[in-house]
C-alpha positions as CSV (number, residue, x, y, z in Angstrom):
1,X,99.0,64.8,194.0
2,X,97.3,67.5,192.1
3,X,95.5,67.5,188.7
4,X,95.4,70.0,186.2
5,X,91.6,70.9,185.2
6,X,90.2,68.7,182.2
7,X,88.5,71.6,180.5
8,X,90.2,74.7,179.8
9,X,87.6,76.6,180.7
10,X,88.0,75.4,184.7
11,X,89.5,77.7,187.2
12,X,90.0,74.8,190.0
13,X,92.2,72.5,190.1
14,X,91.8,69.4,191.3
15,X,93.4,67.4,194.4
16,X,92.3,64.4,196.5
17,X,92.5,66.9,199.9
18,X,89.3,68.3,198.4
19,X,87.3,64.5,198.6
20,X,85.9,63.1,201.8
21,X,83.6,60.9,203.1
22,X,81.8,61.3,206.3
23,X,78.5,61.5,208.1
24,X,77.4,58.8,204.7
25,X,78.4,61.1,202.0
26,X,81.1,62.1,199.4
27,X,82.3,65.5,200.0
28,X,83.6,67.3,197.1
29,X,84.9,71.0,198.4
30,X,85.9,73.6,196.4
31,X,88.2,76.4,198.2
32,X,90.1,79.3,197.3
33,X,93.5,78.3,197.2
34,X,96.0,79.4,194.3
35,X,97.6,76.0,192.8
36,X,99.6,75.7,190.0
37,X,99.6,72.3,187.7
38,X,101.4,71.5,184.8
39,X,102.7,76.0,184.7
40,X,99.3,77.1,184.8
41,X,97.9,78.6,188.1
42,X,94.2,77.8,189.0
43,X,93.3,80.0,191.6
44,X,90.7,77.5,193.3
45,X,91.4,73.6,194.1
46,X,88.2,71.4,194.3
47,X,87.6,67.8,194.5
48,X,86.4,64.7,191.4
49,X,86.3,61.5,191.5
50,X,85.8,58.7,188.5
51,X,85.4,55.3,188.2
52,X,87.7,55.4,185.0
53,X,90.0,52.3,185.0
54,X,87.6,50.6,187.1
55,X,84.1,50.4,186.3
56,X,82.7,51.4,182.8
57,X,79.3,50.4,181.0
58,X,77.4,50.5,177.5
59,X,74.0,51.0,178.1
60,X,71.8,51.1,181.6
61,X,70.6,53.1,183.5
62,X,72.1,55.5,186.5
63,X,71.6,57.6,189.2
64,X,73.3,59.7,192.0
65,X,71.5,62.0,194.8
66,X,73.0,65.1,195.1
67,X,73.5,68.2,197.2
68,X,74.4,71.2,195.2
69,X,76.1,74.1,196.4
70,X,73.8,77.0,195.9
71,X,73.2,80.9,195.1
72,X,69.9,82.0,196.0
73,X,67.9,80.0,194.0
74,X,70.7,78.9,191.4
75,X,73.4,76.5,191.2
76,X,76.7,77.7,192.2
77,X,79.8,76.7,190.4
78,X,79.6,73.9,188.2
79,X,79.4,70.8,189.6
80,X,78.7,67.7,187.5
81,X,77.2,64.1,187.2
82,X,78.5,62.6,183.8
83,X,79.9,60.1,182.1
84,X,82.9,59.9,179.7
85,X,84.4,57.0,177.0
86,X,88.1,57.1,176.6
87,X,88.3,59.1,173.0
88,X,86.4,62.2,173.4
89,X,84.4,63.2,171.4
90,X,84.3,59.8,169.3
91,X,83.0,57.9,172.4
92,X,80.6,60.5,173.5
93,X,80.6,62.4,177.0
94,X,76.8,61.8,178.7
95,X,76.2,64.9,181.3
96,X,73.8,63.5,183.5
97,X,73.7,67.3,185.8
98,X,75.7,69.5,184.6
99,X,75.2,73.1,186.7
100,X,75.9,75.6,184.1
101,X,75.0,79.7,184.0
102,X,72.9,78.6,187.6
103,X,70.5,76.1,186.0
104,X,70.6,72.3,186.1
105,X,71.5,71.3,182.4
106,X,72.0,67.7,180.7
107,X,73.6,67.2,177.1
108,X,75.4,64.2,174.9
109,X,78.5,65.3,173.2
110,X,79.9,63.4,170.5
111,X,81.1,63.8,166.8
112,X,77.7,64.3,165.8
113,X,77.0,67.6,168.3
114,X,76.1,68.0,172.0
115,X,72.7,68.2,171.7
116,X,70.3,69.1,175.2
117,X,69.1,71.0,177.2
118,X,68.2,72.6,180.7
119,X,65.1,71.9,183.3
120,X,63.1,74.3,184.7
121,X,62.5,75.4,188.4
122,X,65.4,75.5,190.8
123,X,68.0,72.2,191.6
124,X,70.1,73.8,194.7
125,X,70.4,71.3,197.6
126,X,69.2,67.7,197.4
127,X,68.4,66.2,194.3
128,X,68.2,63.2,192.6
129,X,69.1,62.8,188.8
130,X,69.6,60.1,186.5
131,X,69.4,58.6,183.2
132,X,68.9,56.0,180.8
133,X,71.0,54.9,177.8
134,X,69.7,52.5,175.2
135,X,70.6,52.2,171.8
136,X,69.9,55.5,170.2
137,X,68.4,57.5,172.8
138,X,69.1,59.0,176.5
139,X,66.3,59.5,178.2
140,X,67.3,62.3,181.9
141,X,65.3,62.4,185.1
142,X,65.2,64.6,188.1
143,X,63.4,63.8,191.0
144,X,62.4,60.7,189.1
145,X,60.4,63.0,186.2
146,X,61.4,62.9,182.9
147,X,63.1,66.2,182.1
148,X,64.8,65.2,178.5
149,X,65.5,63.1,175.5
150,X,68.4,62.9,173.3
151,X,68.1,60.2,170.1
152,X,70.7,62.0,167.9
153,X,74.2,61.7,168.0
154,X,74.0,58.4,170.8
155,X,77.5,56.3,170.7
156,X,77.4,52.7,172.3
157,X,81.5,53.1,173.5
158,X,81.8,52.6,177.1
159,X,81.6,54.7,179.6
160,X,82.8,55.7,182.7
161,X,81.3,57.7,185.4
162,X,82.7,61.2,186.6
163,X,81.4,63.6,190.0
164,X,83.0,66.5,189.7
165,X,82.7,70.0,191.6
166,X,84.4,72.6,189.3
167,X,84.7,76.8,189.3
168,X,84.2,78.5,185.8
169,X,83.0,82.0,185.5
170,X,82.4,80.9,182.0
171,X,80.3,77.9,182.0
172,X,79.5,77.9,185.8
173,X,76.5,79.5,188.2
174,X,77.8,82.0,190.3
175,X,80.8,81.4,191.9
176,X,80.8,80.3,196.0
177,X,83.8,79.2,197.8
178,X,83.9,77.4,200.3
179,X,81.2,75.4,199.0
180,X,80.3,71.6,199.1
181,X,79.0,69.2,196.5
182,X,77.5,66.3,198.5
183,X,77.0,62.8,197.1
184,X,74.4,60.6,198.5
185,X,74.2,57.4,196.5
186,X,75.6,56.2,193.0
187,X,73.2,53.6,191.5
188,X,73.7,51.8,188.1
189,X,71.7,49.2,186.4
190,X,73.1,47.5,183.5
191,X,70.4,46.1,180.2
């Protein structure tokens, strides 16, 4: 079964042929490979998975080490680490990584805004980046040093957790197909 692309502004669709496991990660590939969903034609197919309708949370803290495709010393595509309540924007969307225009960027949409922001030096290859949600604030690491805080705008809805590996010439690093978002380890503590 395919998926049509949950952002408009994605140029991959998404399909379970694009996620594997194996040698102790989660692969999520994207490829050039025309696919049409729903009458619309996405002219990649790349991989997502979510723990929605599964496993959701208010409040904790979480982690995943990733591998991030790359572009000389930016981040191709845009692959994501995030976090999603069931009425967006209402229930807030908490991007953990998100690899937009090549740099690794973390935000907190909701009603209020999507305040955030982007770290500095270069996130290709393996990385580790989390977060911590409390009442009123987000606080993001990478490689375990703080890189952000967010305190406006903060819902308490649940969430659920979302790896995805899209293609966007809009929002995305350069594109690079085939390419490989790896997945090391999802961690997530609950307060």
């Amino acid at each position: 079964m395919r998926d049509q692309a949950p952002n408009s502004a994605e140029e991959s669709a998404y399909s379970p042929s694009q996620v594997s496991v194996s040698d102790g990660y989660l692969h999520l590939k994207a490829v050039q490979q025309p696919t049409t969903v729903g009458g619309k034609t996405y002219p990649y197919l790349s991989g997502l998975v979510s723990s929605n309708g599964k496993a959701q949370f208010t409040y904790g803290a979480f982690e995943a080490r990733i591998y991030t495709p790359s572009s000389a010393t930016q981040i191709a595509n845009w692959p994501s680490f995030w976090a999603d309540g069931q009425n967006w924007p209402t229930d807030g969307e908490m991007d953990v990584l998100e690899g937009l225009s090549g740099s690794a960027c973390y935000h907190f949409h909701s009603t209020a805004g999507g305040p955030g922001g982007c770290a500095s030096g270069s996130y290709t290859g393996w990385h580790t980046f989390g977060a911590e949600w409390k009442q009123g604030s987000v606080t993001y690491y990478y490689d375990g040093r703080q890189v952000g805080q967010i305190t406006s705008g903060i819902t308490s809805a649940p969430m659920y957790l979302i790896l995805n590996h899209a293609i966007s010439s809009s929002y995305g690093g350069p594109t690079v197909v085939p390419a490989d978002m790896m997945v090391d380890y999802v961690r997530v503590w609950q307060h």
